[in-house]
C-alpha positions in Angstrom: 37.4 -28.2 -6.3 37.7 -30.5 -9.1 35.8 -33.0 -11.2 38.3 -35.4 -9.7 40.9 -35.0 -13.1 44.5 -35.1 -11.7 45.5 -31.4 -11.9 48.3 -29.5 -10.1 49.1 -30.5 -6.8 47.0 -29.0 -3.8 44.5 -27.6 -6.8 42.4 -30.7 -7.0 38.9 -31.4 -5.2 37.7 -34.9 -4.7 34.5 -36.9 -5.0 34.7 -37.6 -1.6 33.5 -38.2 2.0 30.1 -39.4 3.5 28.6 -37.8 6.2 29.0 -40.8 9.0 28.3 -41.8 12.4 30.4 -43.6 15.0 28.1 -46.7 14.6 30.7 -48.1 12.5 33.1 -48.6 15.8 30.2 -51.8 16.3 31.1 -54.6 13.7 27.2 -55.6 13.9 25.6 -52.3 13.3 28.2 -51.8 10.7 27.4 -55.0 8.8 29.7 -56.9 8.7 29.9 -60.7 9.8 31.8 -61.1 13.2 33.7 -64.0 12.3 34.9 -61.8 9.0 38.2 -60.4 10.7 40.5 -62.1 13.4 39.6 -59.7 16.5 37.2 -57.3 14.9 36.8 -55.2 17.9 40.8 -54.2 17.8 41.0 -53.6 14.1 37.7 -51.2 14.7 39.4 -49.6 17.4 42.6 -49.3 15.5 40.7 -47.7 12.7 39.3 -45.2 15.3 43.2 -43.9 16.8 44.6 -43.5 12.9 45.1 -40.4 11.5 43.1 -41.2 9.0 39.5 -40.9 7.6 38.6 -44.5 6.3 35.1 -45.3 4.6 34.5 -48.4 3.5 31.3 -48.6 0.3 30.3 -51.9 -0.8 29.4 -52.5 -4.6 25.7 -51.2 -3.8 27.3 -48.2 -2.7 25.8 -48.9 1.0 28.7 -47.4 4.2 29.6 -50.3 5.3 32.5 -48.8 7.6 33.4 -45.3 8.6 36.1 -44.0 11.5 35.9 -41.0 14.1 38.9 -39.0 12.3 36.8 -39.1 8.9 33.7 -37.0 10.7 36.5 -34.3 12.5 38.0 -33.9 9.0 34.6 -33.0 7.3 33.3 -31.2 10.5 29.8 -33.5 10.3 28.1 -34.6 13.7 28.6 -38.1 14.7 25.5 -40.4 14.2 24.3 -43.7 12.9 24.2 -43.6 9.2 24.8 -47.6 8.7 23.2 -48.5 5.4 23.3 -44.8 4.2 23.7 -45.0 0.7 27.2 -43.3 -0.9 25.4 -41.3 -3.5 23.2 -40.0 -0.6 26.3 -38.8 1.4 27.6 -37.1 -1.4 24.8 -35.4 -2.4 24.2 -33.4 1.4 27.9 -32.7 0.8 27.5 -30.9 -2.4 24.7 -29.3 -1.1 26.2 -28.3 1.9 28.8 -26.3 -0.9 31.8 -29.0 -0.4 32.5 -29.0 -4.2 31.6 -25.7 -4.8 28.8 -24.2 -7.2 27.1 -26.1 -10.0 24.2 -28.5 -10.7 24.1 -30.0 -7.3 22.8 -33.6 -9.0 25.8 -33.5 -12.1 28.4 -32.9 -9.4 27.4 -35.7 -7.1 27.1 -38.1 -10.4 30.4 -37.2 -11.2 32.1 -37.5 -7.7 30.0 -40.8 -7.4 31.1 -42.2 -10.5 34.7 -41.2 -9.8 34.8 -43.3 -6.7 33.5 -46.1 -8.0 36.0 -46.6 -10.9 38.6 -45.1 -8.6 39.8 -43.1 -11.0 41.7 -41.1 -10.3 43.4 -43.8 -7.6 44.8 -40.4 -5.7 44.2 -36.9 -5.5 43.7 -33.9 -3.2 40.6 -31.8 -2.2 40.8 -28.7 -0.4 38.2 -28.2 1.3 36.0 -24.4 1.9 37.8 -24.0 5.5 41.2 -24.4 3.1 42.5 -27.6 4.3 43.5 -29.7 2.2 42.9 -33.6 2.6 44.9 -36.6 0.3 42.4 -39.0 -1.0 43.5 -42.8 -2.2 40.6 -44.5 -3.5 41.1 -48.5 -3.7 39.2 -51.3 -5.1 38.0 -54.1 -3.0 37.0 -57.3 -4.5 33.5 -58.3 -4.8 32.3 -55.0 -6.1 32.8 -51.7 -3.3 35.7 -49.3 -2.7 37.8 -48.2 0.3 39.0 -44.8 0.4 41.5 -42.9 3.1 41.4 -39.4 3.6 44.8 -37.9 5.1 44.8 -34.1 6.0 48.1 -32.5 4.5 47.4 -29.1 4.9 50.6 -28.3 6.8 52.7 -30.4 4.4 50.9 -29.0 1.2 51.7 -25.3 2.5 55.3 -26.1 2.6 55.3 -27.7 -0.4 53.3 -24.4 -2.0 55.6 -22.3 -0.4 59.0 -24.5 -1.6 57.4 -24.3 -5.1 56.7 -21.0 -5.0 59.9 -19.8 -3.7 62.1 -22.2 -6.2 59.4 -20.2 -9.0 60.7 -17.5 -7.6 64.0 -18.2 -8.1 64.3 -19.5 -11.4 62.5 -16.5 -12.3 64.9 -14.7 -10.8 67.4 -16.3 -12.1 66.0 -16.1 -15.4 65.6 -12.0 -15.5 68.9 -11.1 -13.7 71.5 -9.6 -16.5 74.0 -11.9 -15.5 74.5 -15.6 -16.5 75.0 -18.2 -13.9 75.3 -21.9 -14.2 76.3 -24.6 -11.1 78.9 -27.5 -11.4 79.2 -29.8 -9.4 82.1 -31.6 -8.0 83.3 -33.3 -11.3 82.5 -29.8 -13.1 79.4 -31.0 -14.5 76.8 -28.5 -15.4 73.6 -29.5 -13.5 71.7 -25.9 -13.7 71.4 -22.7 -15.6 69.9 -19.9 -16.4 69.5 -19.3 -20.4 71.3 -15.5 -19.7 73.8 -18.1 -19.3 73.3 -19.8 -22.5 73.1 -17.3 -24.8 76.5 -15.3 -22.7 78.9 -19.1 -23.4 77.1 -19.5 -27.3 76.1 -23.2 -26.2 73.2 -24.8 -27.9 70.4 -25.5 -24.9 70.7 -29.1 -26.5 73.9 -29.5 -25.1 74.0 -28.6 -22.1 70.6 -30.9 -21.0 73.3 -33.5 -21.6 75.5 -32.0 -18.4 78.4 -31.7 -20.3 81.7 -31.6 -18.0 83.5 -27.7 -18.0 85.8 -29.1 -20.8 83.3 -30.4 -23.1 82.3 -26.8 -23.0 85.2 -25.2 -23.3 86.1 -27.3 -26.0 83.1 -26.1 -28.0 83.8 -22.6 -27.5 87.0 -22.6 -28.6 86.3 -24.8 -31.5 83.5 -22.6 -32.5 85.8 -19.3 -31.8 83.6 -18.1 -29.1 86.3 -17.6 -26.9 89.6 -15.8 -27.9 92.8 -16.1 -26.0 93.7 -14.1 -23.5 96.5 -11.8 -23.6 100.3 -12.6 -23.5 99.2 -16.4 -24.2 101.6 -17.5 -26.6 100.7 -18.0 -30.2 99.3 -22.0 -30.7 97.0 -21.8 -34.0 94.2 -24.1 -34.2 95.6 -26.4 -31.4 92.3 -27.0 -29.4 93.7 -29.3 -27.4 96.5 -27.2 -26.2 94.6 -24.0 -26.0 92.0 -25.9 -24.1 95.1 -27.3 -21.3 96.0 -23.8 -21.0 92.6 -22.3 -20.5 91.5 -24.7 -17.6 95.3 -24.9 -16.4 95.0 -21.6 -15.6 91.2 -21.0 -15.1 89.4 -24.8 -14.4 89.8 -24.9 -10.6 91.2 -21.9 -8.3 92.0 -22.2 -5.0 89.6 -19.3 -3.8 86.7 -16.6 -5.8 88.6 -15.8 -8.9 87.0 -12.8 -11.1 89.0 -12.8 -14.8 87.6 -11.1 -18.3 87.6 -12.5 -21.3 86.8 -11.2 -24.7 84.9 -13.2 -26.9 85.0 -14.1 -30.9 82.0 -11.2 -31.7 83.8 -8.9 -30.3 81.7 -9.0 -26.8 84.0 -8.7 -23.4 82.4 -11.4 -20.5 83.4 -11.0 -17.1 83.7 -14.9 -15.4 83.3 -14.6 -11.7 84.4 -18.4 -9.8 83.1 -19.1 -7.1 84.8 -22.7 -5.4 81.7 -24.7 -3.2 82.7 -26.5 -0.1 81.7 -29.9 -2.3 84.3 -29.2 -4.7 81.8 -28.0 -7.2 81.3 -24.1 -8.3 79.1 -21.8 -8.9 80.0 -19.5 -12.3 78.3 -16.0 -13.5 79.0 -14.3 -16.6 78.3 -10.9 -17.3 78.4 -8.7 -20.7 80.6 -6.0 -19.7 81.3 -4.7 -23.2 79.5 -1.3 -22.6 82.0 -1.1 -19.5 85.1 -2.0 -21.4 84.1 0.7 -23.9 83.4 3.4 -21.4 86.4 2.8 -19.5 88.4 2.7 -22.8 86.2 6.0 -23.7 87.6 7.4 -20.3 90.9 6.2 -20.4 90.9 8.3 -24.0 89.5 11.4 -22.5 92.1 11.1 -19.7 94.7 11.0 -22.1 93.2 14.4 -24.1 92.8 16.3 -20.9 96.1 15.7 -19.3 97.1 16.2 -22.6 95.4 19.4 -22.7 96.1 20.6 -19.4 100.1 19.7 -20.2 99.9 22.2 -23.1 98.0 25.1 -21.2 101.1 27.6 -19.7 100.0 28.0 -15.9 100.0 25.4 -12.8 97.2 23.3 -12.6 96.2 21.5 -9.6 93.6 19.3 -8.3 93.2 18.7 -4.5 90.7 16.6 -2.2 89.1 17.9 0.4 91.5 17.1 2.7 94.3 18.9 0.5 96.0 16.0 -0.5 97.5 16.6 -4.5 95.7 13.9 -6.9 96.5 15.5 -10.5 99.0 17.9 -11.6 100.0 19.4 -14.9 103.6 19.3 -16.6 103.8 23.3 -16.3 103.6 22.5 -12.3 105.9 19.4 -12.4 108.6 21.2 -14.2 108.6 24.4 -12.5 112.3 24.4 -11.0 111.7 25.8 -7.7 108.6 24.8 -5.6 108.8 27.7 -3.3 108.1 29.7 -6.2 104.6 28.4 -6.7 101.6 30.6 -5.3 101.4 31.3 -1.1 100.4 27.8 0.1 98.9 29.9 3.9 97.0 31.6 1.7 95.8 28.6 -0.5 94.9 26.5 2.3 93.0 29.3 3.3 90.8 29.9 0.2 90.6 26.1 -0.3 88.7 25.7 2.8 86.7 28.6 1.9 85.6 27.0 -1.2 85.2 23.5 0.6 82.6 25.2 3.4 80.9 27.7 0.6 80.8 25.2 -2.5 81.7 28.6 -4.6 85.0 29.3 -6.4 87.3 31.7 -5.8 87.4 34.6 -8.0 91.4 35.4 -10.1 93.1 37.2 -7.8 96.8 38.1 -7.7 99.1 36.7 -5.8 103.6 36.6 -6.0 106.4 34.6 -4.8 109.9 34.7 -4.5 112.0 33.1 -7.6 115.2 30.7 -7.5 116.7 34.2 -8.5 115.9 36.1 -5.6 113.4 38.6 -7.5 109.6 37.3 -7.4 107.3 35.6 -9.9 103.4 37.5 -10.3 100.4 34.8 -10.5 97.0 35.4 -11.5 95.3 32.7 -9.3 91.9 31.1 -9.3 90.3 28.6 -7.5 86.9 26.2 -8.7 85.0 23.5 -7.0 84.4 20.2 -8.3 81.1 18.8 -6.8 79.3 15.1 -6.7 75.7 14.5 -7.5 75.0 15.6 -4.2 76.2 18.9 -4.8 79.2 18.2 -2.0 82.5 19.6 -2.9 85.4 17.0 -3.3 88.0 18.4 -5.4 89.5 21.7 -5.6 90.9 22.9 -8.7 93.4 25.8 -8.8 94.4 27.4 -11.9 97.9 29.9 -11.8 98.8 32.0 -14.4 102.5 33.3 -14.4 101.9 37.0 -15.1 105.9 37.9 -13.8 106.1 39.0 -17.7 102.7 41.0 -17.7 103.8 42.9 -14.8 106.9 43.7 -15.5 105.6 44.8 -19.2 102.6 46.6 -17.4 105.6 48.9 -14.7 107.6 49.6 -18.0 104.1 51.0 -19.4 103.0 53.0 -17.0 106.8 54.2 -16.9 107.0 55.0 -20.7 103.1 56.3 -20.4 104.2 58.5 -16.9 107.2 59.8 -19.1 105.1 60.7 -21.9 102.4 62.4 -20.2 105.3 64.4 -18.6 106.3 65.1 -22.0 103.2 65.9 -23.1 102.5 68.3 -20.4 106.0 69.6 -20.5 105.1 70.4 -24.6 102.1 72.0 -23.8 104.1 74.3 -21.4 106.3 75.1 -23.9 104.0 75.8 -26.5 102.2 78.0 -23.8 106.1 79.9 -23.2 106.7 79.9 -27.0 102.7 81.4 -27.3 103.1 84.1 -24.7 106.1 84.8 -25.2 104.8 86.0 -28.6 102.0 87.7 -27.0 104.6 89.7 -25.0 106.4 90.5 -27.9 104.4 93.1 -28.9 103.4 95.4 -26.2 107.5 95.0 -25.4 108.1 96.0 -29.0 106.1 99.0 -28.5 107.4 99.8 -25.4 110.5 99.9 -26.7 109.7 101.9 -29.6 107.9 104.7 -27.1 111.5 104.5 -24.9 113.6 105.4 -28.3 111.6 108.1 -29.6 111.1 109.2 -26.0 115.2 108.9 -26.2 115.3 111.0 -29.2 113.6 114.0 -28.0 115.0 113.7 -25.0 118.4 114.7 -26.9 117.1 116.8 -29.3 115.6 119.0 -26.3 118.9 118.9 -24.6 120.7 119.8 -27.5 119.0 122.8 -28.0 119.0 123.9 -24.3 122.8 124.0 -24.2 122.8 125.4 -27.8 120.5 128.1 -25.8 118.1 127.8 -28.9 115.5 126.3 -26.7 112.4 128.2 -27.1 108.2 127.6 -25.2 107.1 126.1 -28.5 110.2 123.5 -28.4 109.7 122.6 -24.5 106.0 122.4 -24.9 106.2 119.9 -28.3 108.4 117.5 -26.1 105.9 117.4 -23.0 103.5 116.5 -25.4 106.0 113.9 -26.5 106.9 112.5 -23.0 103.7 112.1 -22.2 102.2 110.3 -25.0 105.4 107.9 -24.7 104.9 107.5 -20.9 101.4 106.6 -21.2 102.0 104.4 -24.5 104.7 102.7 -22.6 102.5 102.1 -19.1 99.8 100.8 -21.2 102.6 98.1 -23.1 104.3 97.1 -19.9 100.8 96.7 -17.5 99.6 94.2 -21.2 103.0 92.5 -20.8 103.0 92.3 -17.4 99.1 90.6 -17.1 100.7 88.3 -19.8 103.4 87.2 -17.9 101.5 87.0 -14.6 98.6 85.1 -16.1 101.5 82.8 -17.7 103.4 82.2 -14.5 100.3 81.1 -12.3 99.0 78.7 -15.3 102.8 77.2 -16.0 103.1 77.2 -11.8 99.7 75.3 -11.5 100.4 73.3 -13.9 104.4 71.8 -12.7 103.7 72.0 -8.6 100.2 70.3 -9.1 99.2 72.0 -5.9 96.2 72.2 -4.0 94.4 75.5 -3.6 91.4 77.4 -4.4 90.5 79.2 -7.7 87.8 81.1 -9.0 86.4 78.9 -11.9 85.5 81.8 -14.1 88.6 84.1 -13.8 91.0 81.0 -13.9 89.7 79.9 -17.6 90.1 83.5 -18.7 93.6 83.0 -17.6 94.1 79.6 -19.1 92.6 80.9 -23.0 94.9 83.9 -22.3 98.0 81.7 -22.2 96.5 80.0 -25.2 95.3 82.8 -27.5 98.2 82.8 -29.7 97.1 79.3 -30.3 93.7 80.7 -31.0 94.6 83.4 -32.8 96.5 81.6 -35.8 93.0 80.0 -36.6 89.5 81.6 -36.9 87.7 79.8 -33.9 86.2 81.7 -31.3 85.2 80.4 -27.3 82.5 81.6 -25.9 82.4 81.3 -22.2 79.5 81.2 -19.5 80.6 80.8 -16.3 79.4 82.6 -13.3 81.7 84.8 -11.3 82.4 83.8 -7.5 82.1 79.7 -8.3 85.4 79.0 -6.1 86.7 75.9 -6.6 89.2 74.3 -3.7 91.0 71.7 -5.8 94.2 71.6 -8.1 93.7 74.1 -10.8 97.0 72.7 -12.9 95.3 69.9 -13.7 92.1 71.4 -14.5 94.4 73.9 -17.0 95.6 70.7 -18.4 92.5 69.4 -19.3 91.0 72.7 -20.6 93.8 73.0 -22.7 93.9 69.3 -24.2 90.3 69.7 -25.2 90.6 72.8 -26.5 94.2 72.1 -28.8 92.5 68.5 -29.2 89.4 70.8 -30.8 92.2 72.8 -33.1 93.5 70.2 -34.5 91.2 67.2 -34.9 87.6 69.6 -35.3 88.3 72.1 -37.2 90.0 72.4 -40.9 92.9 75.0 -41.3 91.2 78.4 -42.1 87.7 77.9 -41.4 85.4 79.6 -38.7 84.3 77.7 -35.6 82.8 78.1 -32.3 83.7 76.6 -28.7 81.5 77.3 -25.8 82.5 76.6 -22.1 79.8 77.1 -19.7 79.4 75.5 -16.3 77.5 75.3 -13.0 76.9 73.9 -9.6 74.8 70.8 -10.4 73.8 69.2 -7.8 75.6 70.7 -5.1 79.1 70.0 -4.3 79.8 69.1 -7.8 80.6 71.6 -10.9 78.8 70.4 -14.1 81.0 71.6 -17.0 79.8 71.5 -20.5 82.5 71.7 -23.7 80.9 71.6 -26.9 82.3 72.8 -30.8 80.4 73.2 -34.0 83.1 71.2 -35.6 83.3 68.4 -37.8 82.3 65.6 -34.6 83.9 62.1 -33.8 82.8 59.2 -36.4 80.7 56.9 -34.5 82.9 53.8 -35.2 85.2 55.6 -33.2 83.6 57.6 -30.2 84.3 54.4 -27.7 88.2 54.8 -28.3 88.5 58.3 -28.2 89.9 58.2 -24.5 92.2 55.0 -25.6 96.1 56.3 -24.5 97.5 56.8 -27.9 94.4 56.4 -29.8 94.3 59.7 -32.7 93.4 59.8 -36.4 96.1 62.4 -37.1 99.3 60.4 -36.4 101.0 61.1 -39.6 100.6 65.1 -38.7 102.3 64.2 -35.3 99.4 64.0 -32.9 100.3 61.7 -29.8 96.7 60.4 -29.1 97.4 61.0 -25.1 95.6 64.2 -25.0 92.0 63.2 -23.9 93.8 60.0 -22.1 95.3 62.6 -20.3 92.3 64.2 -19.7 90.5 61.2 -18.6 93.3 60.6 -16.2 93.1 63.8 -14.4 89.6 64.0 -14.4 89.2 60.0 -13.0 92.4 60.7 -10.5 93.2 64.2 -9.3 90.1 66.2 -10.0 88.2 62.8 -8.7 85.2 62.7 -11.1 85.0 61.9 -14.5 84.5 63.2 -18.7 82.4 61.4 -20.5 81.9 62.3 -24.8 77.7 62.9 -24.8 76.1 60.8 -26.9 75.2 63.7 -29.4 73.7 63.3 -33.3 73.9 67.4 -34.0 77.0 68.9 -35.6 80.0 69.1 -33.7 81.1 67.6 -30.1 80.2 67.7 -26.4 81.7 66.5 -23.6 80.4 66.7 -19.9 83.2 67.2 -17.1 82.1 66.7 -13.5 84.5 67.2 -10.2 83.5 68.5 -6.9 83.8 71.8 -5.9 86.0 70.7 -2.7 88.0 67.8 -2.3 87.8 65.4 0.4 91.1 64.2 0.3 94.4 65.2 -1.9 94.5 63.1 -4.9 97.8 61.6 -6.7 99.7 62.9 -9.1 98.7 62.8 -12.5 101.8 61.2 -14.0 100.9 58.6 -11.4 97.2 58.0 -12.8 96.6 54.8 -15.1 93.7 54.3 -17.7 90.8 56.1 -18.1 87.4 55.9 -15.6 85.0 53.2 -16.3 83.2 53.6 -19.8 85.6 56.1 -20.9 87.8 56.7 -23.7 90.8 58.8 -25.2 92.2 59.8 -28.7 
């Protein structure tokens, strides 16, 4: 409710309505003279079927005439109020809260006042209940006014809601990214938004003059907001002919038309057409500069990785999810023969794996025949590529020709199985050239016994067919015999535990076979074969080993390794000349498994060192001809045929220690040696 100002439509109140009776219907009891309008009685009743509230005030502000619809509208009871005054009607309406709070005698002044200079001539009340009425206040002559009262509700709602929805959409409009602007069927600009404005560079100015499309264009290419699009042909600062050729080509399309354009600050403007069934259109512009960079940004970093994944030397492949090839590298393009490639069963396979488990598939080896008729060795590996969702929807395989690697990796273990063979078949001999020494001696002195023995064997002879043989003689060549005999018994049984003790060592060691062995007495036999070894230097080994432990496993090997660590010992611990000390002890720890201990009082491994000691050809004395196989031997016997392990102890005294553990039985026989590759996990050889 209002003072009665003019204010925003359906916001203003009025200084309206009396509360009045139906009395008016009678011309007499209204007032008036009966003679004063042709027919009074039909224009009364006329006044009484409008749709309209009518009061009629006279210039001493006495009702001189109110309708029927005028009391509905205000909701008042119907009785005789001819004579009321105006000012008293509107005072029972403000007090009856029809114009709202205030000084109940101010705001019927007002309203009264209003009226009387009709001023304003037409306005709108809305009334507590929400209706809204339309109130037209006219001046009759002679002093008085006569004012209508329409109720417009219905038509003011749809008005508030039109208004409110075209607020909406200029707002809309107005906060969307994108520029938009209507032409109509001459390609006149009749709306806009001012995203629009600022996207074309036109001055606001302008365009409230509804320039035509080619008054803009003109502008913009005049100005050098617009640059020409690419493979248009070179017309300097034509306007004219640039602007025929812009809306030749882009003015009026037959259907939606989406081109982009770059603009003169370096901005890129995407134009979408869209033709109206009035001939007009409807045009958006949108900024896609960040878009043109990013796909530029992409279309760079596509470049580097195919780039990249050209250079890398495998096959690279991405698949969908249905297994269909999207992106391949030039190592797979140019391999000669595609049957050469990886096992496609087995890829589908994995593929679907990785599809279902969203997890990649681990490098695992795969082969293939070659155009040659030999194979081709891949190292393959599989990887998921996943959406925001976490769905796979490519698959990624990565092959890495490793034909080379194996074939380097057979010739290896070839060269290393021939070494070790050589290495073992050294040791052997320096085991025949060592006890062969050994033997030489109690041989020697056999053979001295026999020749003396010879010699008084002919000397007694002699003088028993000289018949000079006398008690003395014969009793001075028993003595003889039988200091001989027993020095030549005692030389033969030495040279005879020699040579056993050097045939069951140098059998173990070239049959490899499988049989029990008493630990104790079989490492006594294996320092026997080596004590010439041990006898050229000043180291003793000390053994602890209980009698009875009775191994069932293959004892060559086991000789090998005791005597690698031991010669290993000789020549890397020790120096030439000075004393050391080996000890060898061992026991059943836990059960089922021998623990053996090796430890020397020798110089010990540097600590830079200790995790290559069991490295194949690893050693610090390669000028003095060391191989470096001999603990990488070790560590493959003890890892392959003896089935357990050697590992150096982590110790800070003087000297070295290693721990071997094997079980007393074997569950299963075990491969050959030769056959063995690289040393157990965490070990080491020098």
């Amino acid at each position: 409710m209002t003072d009665g100002t003019p204010t925003l439509p359906a916001q203003l109140d009025d200084p309206l309505t009396t509360r009045l009776s139906p009395a008016a219907v009678d011309p007499a009891s209204a007032g008036l003279p009966k003679d004063g309008l042709p027919d009074d009685g039909l224009a009364l009743l006329a006044l009484e079927q409008m749709d309209q509230g009518v009061i009629l005030v006279d210039g001493d502000l006495t009702v001189r005439l109110v309708n029927g619809p005028l009391f509905e509208m205000f909701d008042r009871p119907t009785s005789a109020v001819s004579g009321t005054g105006y000012r008293q009607l509107i005072r029972q309406l403000v007090e009856g809260g029809e114009f709202g709070p205030g000084d109940p005698e101010a705001i019927t002044l007002r309203h009264v006042d209003g009226a009387c200079r009709a001023d304003p001539p037409r306005f709108e009340h809305r009334r507590p209940n929400g209706r809204v009425l339309e109130v037209r206040t006219r001046l009759v002559p002679g002093g008085g006014f006569l004012r209508t009262f329409t109720d417009i509700t219905e038509r003011r709602r749809s008005a508030d809601e039109l208004a409110a929805q075209r607020h909406l959409l200029r707002q809309t409009l107005e906060n969307i990214g994108q520029g938009i602007v209507l032409l109509d069927s001459d390609l006149r600009y009749i709306a806009w938004n001012h995203k629009a404005l600022e996207l074309l560079g036109v001055p606001e100015e302008m365009m409230r003059g509804n320039p035509v499309l080619a008054d803009v264009a003109r502008y913009q290419i005049a100005s050098h907001l617009v640059e020409m699009p690419a493979g248009a042909p070179d017309m300097g600062e034509d306007v004219d002919a640039k602007l025929h050729y812009l809306l030749d080509r882009l003015g009026r399309p037959a259907g939606e038309f989406v081109y982009a354009r770059p603009q003169g600050d370096g901005r890129y403007i995407e134009v979408r057409v869209v033709p109206l069934p009035d001939g007009g259109q409807v045009r958006t512009f949108t900024d896609i500069t960040d878009r043109v960079i990013a796909d530029e940004a992409l279309r760079q970093s596509r470049e580097i990785l195919t780039g990249v994944i050209d250079a890398i030397p495998a096959l690279i492949d991405v698949k969908d999810r249905e297994g269909i090839v999207r992106l391949t590298n030039r190592y797979y393009r140019d391999l000669p023969d595609p049957a050469s490639r990886p096992s496609p069963d087995r890829a589908v396979a994995l593929e679907r794996l990785v599809v279902e488990s969203g997890q990649g598939v681990p490098f695992y080896e795969d082969c293939s025949p070659d155009e040659t008729g030999g194979r081709h060795d891949w190292l393959v590996t599989k990887m998921p590529l996943t959406d925001d969702g976490g769905d796979v929807t490519h698959i990624v395989t990565v092959a890495l020709d490793i034909t080379a690697r194996k074939r380097a990796e057979a010739e290896l273990r070839d060269a290393q199985a021939s070494l070790i063979q050589a290495e073992k078949l050294s040791s052997l001999a320096q085991m025949v050239a060592g006890v062969a020494h050994e033997v030489n001696t109690p041989i020697g002195v056999t053979l001295t016994a026999v020749s003396h023995l010879a010699d008084e064997l002919r000397r007694i002879r002699r003088l028993y067919e000289e018949n000079r043989l006398r008690r003395s003689d014969f009793r001075d060549f028993l003595d003889v015999a039988w200091e001989s005999t027993r020095m030549i018994l005692t030389n033969i049984d030495r040279a005879t535990g020699l040579i056993q003790s050097f045939k069951q060592v140098a059998a173990d060691q070239a049959s490899e076979e499988r049989r029990p062995f008493d630990l104790a007495a079989y490492v006594d036999e294996v320092l026997l074969s080596l004590r010439p070894r041990l006898r050229r230097t000043a180291v003793v080994v000390d053994l602890d080993i209980p009698g009875g432990l009775i191994v069932d496993g293959y004892p060559g090997a086991f000789a090998q390794v005791l005597s690698n660590l031991i010669i290993n010992a000789l020549v890397h611990a020790f120096e030439e000349g000075k004393p050391g000390r080996i000890r060898l002890s061992a026991r059943e720890e836990p059960a089922g498994w021998i623990d053996l201990r090796y430890a020397d009082d020798g110089c010990g491994i540097a600590a830079e060192i200790r995790d290559r000691v069991f490295e194949p050809f690893f050693t610090t004395k390669r000028a003095t001809g060391a191989s470096g196989l001999g603990l990488s031997i070790c560590a493959n016997i003890m890892t392959g045929t003896m089935r357990g392990s050697i590992e150096l102890e982590d110790w800070t005294g003087q000297g070295t220690r290693f721990v071997l553990r094997f079980p007393v039985a074997l569950a299963d026989p075990a491969p050959s040696t030769a056959r063995a590759s690289g040393a157990a996990p965490g070990q080491r050889g020098e």
